[in-house]
TIPADREN-988764 format. One record per residue: y, z negated, x negated of N, C-alpha, C in turn; residue in one letter. Coordinates in steps of 0.2 Angstrom, whole numbers, padded with zeros to 4 digits, always signed. Atoms other than C-alpha are relative to their C-alpha. Layout:
N
YZXYZXYZXa/...
end
This chain:
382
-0007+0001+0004+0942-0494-0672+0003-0006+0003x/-0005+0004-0007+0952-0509-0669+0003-0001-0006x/-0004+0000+0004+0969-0511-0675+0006-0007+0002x/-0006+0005+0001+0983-0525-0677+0008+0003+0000x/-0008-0003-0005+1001-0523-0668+0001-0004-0005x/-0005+0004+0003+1013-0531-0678+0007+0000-0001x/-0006+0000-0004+1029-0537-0673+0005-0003-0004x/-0005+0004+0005+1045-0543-0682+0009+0002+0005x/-0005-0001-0005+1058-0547-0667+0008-0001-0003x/-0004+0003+0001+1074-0548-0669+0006-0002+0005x/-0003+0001-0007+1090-0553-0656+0001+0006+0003x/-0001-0006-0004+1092-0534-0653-0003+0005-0004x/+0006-0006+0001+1077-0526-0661-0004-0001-0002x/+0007+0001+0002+1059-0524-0664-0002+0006-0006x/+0003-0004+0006+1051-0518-0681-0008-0002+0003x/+0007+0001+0000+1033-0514-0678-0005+0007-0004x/+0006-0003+0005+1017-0508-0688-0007-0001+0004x/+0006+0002-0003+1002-0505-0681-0006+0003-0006x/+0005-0004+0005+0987-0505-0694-0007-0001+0003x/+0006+0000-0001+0970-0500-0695-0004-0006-0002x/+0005+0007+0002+0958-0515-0699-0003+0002-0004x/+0007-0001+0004+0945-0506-0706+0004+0002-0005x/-0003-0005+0005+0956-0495-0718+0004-0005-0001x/-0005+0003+0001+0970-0507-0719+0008+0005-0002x/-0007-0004-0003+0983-0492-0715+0002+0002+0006x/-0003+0000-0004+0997-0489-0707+0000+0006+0006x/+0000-0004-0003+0993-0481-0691+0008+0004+0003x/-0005-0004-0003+1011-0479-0682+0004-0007-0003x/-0006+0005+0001+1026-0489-0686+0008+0003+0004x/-0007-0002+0000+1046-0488-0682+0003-0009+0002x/-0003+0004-0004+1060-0499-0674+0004+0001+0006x/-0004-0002-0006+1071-0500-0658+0005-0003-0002x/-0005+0003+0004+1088-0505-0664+0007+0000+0008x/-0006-0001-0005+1105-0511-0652-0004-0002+0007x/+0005-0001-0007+1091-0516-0637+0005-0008+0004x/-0004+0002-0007+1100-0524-0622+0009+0002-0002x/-0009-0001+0002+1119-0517-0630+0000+0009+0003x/-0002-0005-0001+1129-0501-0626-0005+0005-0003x/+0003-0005+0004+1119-0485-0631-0006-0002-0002x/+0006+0001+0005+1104-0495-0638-0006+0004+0000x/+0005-0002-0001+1088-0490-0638-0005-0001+0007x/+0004+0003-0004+1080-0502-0624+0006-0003+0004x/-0004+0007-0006+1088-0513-0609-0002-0007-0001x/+0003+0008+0001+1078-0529-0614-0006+0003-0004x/+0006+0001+0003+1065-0534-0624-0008+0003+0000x/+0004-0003-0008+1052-0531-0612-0002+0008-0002x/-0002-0009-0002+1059-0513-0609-0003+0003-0008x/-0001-0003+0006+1057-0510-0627-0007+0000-0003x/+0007+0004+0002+1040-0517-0630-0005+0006+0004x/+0003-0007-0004+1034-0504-0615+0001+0003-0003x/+0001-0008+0000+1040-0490-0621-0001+0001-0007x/+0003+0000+0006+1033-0494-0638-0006+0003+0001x/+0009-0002+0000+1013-0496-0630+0001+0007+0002x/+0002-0007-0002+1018-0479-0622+0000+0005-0004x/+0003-0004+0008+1021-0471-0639-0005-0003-0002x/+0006+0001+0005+1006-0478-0645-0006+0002+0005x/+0005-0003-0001+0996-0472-0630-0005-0005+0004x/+0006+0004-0005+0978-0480-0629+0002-0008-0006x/-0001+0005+0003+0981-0497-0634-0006-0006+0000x/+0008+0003-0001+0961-0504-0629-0002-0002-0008x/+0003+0003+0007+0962-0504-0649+0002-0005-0002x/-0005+0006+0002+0973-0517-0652-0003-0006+0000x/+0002+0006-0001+0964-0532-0656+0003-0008-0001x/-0005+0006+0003+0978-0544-0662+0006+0000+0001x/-0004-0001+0002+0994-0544-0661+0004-0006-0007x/-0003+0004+0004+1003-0553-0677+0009+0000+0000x/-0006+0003+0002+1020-0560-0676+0002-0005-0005x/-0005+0007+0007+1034-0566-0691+0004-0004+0005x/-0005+0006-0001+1041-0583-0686+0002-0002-0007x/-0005+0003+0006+1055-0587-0699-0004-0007-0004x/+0000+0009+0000+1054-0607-0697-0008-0001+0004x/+0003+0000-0001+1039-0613-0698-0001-0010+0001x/+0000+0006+0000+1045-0631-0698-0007-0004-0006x/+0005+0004-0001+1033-0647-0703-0006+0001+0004x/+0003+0001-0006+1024-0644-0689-0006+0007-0003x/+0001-0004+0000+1017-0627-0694-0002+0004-0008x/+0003-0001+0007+1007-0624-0711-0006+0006-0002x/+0006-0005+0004+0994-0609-0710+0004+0004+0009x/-0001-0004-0005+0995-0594-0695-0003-0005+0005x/+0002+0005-0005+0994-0600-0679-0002+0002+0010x/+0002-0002-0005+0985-0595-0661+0007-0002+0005x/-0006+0002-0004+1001-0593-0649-0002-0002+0007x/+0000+0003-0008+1000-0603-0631+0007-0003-0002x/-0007+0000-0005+1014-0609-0621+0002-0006-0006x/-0002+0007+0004+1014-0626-0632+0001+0003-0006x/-0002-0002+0007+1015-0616-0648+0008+0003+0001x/-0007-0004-0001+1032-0606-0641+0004-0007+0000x/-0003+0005-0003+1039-0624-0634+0000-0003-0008x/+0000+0003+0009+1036-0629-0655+0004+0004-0004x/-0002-0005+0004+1043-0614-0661+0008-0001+0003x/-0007-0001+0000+1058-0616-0651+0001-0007-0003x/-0004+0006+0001+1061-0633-0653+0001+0000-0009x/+0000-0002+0007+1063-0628-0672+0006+0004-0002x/-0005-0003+0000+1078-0616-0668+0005-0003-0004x/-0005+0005+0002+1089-0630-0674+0001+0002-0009x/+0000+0000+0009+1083-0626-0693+0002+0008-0002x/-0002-0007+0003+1085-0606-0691-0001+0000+0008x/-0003-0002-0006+1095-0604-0677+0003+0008+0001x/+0001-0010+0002+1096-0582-0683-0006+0002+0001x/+0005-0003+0000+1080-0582-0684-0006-0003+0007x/+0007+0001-0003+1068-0592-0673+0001+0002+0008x/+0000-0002-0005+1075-0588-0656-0001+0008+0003x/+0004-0006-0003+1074-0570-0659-0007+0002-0002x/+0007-0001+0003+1056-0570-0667-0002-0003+0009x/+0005+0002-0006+1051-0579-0649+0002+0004+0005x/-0003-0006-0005+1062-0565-0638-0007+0004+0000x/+0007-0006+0002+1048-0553-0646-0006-0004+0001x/+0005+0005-0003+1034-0567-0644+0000+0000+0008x/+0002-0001-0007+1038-0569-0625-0001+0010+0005x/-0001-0006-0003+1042-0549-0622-0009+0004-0001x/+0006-0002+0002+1025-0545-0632-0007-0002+0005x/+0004+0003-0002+1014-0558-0622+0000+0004+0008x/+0001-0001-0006+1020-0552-0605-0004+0010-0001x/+0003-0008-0003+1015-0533-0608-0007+0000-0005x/+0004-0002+0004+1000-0536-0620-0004-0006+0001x/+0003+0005+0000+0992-0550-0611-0006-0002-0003x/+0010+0000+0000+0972-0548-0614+0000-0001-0009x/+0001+0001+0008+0976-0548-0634+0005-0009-0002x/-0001+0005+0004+0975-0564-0645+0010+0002-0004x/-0007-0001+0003+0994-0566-0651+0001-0006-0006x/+0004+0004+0004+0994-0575-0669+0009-0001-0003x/-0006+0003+0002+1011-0583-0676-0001-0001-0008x/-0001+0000+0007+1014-0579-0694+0006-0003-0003x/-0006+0002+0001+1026-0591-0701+0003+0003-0011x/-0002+0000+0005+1037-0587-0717+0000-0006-0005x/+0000+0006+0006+1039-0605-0726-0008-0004+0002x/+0008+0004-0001+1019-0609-0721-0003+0000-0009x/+0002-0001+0007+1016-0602-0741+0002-0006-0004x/-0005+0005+0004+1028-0615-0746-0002-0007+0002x/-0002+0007-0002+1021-0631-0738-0005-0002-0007x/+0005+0003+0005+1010-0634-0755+0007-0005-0007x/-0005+0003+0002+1028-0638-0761+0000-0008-0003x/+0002+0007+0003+1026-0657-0773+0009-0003+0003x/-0007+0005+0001+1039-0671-0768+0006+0002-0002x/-0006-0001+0002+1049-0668-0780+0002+0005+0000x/-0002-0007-0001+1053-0649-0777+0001+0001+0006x/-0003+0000-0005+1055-0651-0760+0006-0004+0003x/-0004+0004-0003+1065-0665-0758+0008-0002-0002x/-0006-0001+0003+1084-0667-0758+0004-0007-0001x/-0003+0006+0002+1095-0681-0765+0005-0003+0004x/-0006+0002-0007+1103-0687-0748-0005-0006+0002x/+0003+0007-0005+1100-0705-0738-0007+0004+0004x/+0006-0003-0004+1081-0702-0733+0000-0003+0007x/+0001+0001-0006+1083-0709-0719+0002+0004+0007x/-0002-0005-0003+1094-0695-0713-0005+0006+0000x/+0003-0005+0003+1083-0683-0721-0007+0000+0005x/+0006-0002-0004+1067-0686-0712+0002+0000+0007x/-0005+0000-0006+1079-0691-0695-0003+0010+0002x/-0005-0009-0002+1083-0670-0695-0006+0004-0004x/+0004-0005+0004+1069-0662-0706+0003+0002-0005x/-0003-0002+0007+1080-0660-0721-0003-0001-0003x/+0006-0001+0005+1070-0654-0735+0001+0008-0001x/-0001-0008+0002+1068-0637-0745-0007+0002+0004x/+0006-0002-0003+1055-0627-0734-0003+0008-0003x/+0002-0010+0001+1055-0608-0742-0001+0005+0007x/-0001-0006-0007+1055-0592-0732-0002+0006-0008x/+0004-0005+0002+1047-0575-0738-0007-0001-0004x/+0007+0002+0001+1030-0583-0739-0005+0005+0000x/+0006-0005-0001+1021-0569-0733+0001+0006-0006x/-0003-0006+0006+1030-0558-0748-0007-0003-0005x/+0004+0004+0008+1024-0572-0761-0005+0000+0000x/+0006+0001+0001+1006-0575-0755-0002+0010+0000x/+0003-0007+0001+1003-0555-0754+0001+0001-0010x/+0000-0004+0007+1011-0551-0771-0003-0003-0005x/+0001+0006+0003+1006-0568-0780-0010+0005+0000x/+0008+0002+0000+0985-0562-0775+0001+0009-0001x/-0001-0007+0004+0990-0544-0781-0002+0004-0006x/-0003+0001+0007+0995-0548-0796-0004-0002-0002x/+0007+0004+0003+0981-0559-0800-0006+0006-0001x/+0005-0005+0002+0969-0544-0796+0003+0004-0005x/-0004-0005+0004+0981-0532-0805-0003-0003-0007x/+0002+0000+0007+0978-0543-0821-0009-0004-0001x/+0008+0000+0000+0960-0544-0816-0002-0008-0003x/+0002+0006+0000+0959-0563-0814+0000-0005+0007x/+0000+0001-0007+0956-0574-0799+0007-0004+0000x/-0008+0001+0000+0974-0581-0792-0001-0007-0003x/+0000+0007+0002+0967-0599-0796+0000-0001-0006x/-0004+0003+0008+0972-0596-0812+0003+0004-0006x/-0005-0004+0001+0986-0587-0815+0006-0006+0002x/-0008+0002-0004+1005-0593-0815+0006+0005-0001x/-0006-0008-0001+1016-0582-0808+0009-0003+0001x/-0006-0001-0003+1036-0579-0807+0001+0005+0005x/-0004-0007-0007+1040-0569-0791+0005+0001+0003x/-0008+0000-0002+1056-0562-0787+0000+0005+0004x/-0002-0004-0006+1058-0554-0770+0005+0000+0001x/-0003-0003-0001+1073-0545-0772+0001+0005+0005x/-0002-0005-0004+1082-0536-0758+0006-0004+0003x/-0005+0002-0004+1096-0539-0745-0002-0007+0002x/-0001+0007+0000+1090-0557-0743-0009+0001-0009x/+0006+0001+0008+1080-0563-0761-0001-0008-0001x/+0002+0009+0000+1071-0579-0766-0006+0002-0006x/+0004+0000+0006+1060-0584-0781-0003-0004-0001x/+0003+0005+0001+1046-0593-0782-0005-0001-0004x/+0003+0001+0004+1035-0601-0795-0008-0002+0003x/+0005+0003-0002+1017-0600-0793-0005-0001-0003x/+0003+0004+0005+1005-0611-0800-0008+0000+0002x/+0007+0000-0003+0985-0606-0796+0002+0001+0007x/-0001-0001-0007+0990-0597-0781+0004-0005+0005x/-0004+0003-0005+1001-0610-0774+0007-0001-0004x/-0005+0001+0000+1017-0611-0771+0003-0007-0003x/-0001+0008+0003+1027-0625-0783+0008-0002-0001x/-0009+0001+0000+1046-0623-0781+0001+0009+0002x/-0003-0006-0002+1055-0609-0773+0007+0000+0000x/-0008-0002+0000+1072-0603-0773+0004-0001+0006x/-0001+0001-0006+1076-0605-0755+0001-0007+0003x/-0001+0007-0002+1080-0621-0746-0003-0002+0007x/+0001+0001-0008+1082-0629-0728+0002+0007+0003x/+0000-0005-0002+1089-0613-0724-0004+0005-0006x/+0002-0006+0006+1087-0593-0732+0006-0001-0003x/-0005+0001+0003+1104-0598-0736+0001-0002-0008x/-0001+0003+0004+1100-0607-0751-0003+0005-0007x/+0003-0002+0006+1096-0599-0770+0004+0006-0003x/-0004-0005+0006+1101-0582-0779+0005+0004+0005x/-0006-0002-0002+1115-0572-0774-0003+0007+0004x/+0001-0006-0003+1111-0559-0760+0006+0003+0003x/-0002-0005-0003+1115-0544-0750+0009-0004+0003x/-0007+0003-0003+1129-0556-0738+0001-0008+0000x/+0002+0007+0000+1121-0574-0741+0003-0004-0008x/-0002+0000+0004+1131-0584-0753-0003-0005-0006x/+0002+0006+0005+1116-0594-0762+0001-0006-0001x/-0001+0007+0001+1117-0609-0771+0010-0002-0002x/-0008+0003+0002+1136-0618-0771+0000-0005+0000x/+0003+0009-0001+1140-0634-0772+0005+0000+0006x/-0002+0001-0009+1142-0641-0754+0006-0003-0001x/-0008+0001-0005+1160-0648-0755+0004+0007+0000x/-0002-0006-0001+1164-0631-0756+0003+0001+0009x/+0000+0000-0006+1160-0631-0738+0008-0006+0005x/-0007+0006-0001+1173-0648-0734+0007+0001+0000x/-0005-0005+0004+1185-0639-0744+0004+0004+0002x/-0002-0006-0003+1187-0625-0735+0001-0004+0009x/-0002+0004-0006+1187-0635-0718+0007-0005-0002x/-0004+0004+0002+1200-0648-0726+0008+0005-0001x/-0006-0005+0004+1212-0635-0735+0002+0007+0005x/-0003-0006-0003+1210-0619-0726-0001-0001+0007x/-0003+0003-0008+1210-0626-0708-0008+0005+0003x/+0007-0005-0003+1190-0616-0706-0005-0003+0002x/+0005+0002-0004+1179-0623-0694-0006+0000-0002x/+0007+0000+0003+1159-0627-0697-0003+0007+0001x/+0002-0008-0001+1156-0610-0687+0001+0007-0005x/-0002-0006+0005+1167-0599-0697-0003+0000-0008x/+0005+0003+0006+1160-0608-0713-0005+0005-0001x/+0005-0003-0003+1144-0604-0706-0001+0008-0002x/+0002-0008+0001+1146-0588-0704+0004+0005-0007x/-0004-0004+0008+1158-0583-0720-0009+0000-0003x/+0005+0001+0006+1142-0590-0731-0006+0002+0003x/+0006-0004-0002+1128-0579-0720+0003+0006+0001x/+0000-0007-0002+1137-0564-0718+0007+0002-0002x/-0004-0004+0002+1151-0560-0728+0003-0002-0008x/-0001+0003+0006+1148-0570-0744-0004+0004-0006x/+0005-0006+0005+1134-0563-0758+0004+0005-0003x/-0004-0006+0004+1137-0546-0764+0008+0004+0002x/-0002-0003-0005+1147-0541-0751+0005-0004+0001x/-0006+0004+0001+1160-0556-0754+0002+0002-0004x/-0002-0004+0009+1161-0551-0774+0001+0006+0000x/+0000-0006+0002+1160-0533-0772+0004+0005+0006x/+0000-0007-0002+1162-0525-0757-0003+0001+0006x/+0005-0006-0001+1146-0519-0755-0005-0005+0001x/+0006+0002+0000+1130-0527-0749-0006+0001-0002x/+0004-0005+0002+1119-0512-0754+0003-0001-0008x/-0002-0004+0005+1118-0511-0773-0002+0004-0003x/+0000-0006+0000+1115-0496-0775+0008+0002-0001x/-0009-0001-0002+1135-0496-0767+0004-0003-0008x/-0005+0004+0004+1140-0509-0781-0004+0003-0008x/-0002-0004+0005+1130-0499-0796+0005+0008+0001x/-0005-0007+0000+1142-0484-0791+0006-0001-0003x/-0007+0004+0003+1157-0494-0792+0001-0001-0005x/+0001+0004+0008+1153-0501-0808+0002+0007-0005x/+0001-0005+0004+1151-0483-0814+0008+0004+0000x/-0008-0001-0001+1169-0479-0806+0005-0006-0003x/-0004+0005+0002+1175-0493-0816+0003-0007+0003x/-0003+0005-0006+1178-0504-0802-0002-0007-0007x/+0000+0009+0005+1180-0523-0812-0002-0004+0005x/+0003+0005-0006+1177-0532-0796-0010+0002+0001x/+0008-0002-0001+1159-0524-0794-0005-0004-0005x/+0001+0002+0005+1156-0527-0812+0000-0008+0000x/+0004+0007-0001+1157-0545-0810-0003-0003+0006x/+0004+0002-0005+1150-0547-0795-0007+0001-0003x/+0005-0001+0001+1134-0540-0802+0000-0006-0008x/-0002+0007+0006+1137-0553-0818-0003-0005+0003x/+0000+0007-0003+1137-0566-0806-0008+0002+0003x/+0008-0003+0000+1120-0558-0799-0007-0001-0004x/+0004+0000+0006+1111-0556-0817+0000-0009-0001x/-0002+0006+0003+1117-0574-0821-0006-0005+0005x/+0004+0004-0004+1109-0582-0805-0009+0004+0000x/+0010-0002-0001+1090-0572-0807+0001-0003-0006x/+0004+0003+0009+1090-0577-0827+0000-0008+0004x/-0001+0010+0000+1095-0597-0821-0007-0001+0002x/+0006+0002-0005+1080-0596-0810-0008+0001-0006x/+0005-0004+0003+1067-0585-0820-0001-0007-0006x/+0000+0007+0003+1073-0601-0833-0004-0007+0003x/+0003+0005-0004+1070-0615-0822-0008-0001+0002x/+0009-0001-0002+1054-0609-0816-0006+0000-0008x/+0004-0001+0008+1046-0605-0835+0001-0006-0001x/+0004+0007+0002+1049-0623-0838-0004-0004+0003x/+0005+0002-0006+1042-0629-0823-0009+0003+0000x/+0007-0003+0003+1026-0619-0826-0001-0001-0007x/+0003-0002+0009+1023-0620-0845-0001+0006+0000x/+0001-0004+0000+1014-0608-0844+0001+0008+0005x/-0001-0005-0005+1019-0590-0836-0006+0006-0004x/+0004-0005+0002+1006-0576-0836+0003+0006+0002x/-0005-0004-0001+1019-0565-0827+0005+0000+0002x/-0008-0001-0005+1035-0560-0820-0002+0006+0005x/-0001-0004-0002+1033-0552-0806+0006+0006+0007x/-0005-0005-0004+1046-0537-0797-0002+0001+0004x/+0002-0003-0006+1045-0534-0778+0006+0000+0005x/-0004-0002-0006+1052-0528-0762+0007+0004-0005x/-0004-0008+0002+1067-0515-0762+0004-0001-0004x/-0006+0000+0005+1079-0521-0777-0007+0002-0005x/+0003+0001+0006+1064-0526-0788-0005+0004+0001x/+0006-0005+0002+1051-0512-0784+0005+0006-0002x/-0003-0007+0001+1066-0498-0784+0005+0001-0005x/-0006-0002+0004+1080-0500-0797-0002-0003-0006x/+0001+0002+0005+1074-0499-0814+0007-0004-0006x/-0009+0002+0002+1094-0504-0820-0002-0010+0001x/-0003+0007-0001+1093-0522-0811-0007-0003-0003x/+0008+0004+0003+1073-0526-0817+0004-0001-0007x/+0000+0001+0008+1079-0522-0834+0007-0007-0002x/-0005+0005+0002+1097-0533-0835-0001-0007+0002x/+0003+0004-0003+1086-0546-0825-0003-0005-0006x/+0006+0002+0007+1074-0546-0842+0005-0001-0004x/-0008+0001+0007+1091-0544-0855+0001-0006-0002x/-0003+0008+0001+1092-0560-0865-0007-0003+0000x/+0007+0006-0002+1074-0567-0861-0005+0001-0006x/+0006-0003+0004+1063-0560-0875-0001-0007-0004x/+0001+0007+0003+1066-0580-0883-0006-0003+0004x/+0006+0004-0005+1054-0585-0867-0006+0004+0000x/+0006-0004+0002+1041-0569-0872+0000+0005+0006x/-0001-0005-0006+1048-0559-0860+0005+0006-0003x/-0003-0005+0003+1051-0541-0867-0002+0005+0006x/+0000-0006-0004+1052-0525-0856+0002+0005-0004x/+0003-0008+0002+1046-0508-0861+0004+0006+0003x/-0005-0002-0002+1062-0497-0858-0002+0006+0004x/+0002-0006-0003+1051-0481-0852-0007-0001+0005x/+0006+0001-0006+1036-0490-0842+0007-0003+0005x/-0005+0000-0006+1052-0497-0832+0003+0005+0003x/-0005-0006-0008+1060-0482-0828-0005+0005+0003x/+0005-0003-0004+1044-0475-0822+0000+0000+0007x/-0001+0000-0007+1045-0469-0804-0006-0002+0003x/+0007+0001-0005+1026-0473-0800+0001-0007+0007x/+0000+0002-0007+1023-0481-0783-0003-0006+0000x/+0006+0005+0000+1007-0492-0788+0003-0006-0002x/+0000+0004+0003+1006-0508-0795+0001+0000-0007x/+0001-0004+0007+1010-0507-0814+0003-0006-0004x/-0002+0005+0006+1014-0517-0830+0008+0004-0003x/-0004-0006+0003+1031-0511-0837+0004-0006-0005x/-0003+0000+0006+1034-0522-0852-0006+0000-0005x/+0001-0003+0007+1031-0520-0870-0007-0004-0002x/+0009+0002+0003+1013-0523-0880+0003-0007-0003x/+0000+0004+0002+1022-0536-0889+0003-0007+0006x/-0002+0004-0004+1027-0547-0874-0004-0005+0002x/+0004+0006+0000+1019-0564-0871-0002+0001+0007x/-0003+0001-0008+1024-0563-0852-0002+0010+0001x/+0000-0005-0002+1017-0548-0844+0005+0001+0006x/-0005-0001-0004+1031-0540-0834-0004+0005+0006x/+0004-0002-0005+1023-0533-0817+0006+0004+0005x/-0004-0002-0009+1032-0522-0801-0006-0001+0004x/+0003-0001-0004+1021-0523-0787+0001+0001+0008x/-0002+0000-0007+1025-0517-0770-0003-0005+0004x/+0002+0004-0005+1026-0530-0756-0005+0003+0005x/+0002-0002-0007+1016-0527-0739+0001-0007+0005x/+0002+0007-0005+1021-0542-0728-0002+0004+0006x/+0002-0003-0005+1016-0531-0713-0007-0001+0001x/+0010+0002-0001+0996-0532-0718+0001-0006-0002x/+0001+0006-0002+0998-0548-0724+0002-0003+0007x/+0001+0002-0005+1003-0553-0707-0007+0001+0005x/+0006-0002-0003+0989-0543-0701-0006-0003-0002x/+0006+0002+0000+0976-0551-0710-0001-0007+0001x/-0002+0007-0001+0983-0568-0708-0002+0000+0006x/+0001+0000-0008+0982-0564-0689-0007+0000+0001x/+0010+0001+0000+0962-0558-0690-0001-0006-0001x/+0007+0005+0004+0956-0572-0700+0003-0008+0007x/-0003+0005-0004+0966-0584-0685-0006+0002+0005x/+0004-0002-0004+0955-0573-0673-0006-0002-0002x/+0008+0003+0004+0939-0575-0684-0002-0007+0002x/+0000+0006-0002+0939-0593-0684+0001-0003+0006x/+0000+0004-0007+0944-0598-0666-0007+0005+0003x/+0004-0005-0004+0931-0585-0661-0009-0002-0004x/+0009+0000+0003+0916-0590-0674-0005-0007+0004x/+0005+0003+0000+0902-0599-0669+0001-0010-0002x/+0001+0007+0002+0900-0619-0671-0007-0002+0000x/+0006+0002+0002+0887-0629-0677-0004-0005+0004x/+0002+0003-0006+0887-0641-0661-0005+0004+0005x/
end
């Protein structure tokens, strides 16, 4: 048996999965949450990391570990074998996802010290995205600043896109290289990207995850004097900024609520505020699911992932409401179907095959990791 640890660190906690190789199931999973604070789970990282391999025991299976790095800069376009100059690359990149990359390398260094003897593999989020054209990644600022600083739109939930994107393709029983997809990975952070022959051709996301549809606490796309504006007029610093538009703007500025599940309740107690907050929701997925259909010509699907868009037949449907002009019709009773699988839930008359498909970025990291393994390990012809 050999199996694949996989890690997804954050500044005070670890998500991991450990799958089978052969089967490509999930052997054991959980998280440690609050790890170095009062009452947490762990004292450090480290600490936490131990008392994981000790729940799992005999660990001689472990042939890999795969770690998510957010930011994957320029620098970093496919998985990537982690040495000391690989960390010293990853930090120096903190600067573009200063949330994410410092605590993705806390779990990178805690993982290495207690898990020596195994290959550790750097799965980055925006690597999906580096097929991204010119014109789709590039922003309408003095270039001279822009390449200065790595300014540019890079994507993030790459590993979502390339998993569901090569799903979907078998689902509609054709290879990915010629299919063009819509994918909407909806959840507490959401992004949308257009895929053209398995690659990625414009995404919803930007230099940061801050940029694109309206999420859980992230307040999307605005127009940047907003930001000036609010420094100017309301006397509010670049940090508070900062923090308003990652952690208390989204749905959760509009409604409330950052769960919508919380904000359809609301709606059903008549709340007004709820009700346009989700307006403002619906309005920013159609703008996209639009922009992307021109950009493709062609769409062979739409498809629905991760936890808004595999689970609430309500937000799929008022997602599709209005689109039947671009061949996007949905089948009111395959949508409200609870099945779990991969499935089609619009109507025989539909141009546009409408898809759910649950994500797995946990095996996609896992097999991003193997084939990292594979390759530095196979054979040469010298």
């Amino acid at each position: 048996m050999s199996r694949a640890f996989v890690v997804n660190s954050g500044s005070s906690s670890i998500k991991f999965q450990v799958i089978d190789l052969d089967t490509e199931t999930v052997v054991e999973s959980g998280v440690l949450e609050r790890i170095g604070l009062t009452g947490g789970d762990a004292p450090s990282h480290p600490d936490g990391m131990r008392m994981i391999l000790e729940q799992l025991g005999d660990v001689s299976t472990i042939t890999v570990v795969g770690h998510r790095v957010v930011h994957g800069g320029l620098e970093f376009t496919e998985p990537t074998l982690i040495t000391d100059e690989v960390i010293d690359s990853i930090d120096a990149l903190s600067p573009l996802a200063p949330l994410h990359n410092p605590a993705n390398l806390i779990g990178i260094r805690a993982a290495r010290e207690v898990l020596p003897g195994a290959p550790h593999v750097a799965v980055f989020d925006t690597a999906f995205h580096h097929t991204l054209p010119a014109e789709a990644f590039t922003y309408a600022i003095d270039s001279s600043i822009a390449n200065r600083f790595g300014i540019r739109k890079y994507g993030f939930h790459g590993s979502s896109h390339k998993f569901v994107s090569e799903r979907a393709a078998e689902f509609l029983d054709k290879p990915v290289s010629e299919v063009n997809l819509i994918v909407l990975h909806l959840g507490n952070g959401s992004s949308v990207t257009a895929i053209d022959g398995g690659k990625s051709v414009d995404t919803s996301m930007g230099l940061t995850p801050l940029q694109g549809l309206v999420m859980g606490t992230r307040s999307g796309d605005i127009d940047p004097s907003v930001v000036f504006h609010l420094n100017r007029e309301a006397g509010m610093s670049m940090p508070e900024i900062d923090e308003m538009l990652n952690s208390s703007s989204g749905m959760v500025g509009l409604t409330g609520f950052s769960d919508m599940r919380d904000v359809e309740d609301a709606i059903s107690r008549g709340d007004e505020r709820a009700r346009i907050g989700l307006g403002v929701w619906r309005h920013r997925v159609r703008h996209y699911i639009g922009a992307y259909v021109a950009q493709l010509g062609r769409v062979d699907a739409l498809v629905f992932t991760a936890g808004i868009g595999e689970n609430s037949a309500h937000l799929r449907a008022i997602s599709c409401q209005g689109l039947e002009h671009l061949g996007i019709v949905l089948d009111q009773g395959r949508n409200e179907s609870d099945a779990r699988e991969a499935r089609d839930i619009g109507s025989d008359e539909s141009q546009v095959r409408i898809l759910v498909v649950p994500t797995n970025e946990e095996l996609e990291i896992a097999r991003q990791a193997v084939g990292v393994v594979h390759k530095s390990t196979a054979p040469t012809n010298e």
